[in-house]
C-alpha positions in Angstrom: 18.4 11.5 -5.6 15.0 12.0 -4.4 12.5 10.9 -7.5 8.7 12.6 -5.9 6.9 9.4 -7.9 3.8 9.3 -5.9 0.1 8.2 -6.8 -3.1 8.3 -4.4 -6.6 6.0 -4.7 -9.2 6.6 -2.6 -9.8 3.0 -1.3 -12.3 1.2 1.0 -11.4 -1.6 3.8 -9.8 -1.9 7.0 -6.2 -2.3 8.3 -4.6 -3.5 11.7 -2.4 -1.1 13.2 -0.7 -1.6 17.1 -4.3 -0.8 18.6 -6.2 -2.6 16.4 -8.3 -2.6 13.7 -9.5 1.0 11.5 -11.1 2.0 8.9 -8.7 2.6 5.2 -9.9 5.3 3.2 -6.8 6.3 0.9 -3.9 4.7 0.0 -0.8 6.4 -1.2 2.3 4.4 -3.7 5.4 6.1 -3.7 9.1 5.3 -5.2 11.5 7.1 -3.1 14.0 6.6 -0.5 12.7 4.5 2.6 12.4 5.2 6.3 13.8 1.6 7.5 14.0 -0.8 4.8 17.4 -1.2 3.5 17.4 0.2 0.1 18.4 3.4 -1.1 15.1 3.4 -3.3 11.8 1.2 -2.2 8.0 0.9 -3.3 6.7 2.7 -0.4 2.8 1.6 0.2 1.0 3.4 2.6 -2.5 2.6 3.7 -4.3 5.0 6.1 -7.6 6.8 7.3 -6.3 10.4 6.9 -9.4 11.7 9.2 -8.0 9.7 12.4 -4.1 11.2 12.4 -1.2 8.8 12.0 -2.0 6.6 14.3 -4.0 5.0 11.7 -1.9 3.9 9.3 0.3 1.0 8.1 3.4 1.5 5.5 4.9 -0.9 3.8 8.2 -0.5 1.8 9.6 -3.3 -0.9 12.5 -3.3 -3.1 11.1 -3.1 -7.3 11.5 -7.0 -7.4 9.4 -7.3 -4.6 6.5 -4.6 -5.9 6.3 -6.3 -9.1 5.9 -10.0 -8.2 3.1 -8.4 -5.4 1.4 -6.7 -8.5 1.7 -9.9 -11.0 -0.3 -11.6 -8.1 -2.4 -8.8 -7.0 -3.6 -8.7 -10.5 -4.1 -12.7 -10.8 -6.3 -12.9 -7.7 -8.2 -9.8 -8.4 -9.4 -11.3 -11.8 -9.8 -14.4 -10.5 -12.0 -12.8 -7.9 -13.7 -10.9 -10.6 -14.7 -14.0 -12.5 -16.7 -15.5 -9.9 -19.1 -13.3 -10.2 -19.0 -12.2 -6.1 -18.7 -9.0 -4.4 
């Protein structure tokens, strides 16, 4: 059963695709079936620069377990980060 869960940010920062390095602009979370990873439901992550096509673009796609341990340390290093006082 397809669920449609999707969320967008708009989001600032670069990723490396197969020709190199470009510009992120948006980033797009999902819960849905995956393309290749072997799950019939995945966190699919998708990070891309909408205005240069496809080719810009990395996808990630994690099982639940995965996308929650990621977020319990996304959220550790980000107030870590935070508490330094840096930008």
């Amino acid at each position: 059963m397809c669920t449609y869960i999707t969320a967008s940010a708009a989001i600032q920062g670069s990723g490396k695709g197969t020709s190199g390095w470009f510009p992120l602009s948006q980033a797009t979370i999902g819960f849905d079936h995956p393309v290749h990873a072997p799950y019939d439901h995945a966190l699919l992550l998708d990070f891309a620069d909408p205005k240069q096509g496809p080719s810009a673009r990395v996808a990630v796609e994690i099982d639940l377990a995965s996308a929650r341990a990621l977020l319990t340390q996304l959220e550790s290093v980000v107030r870590q980060a935070e508490e330094t006082g840096l930008r």
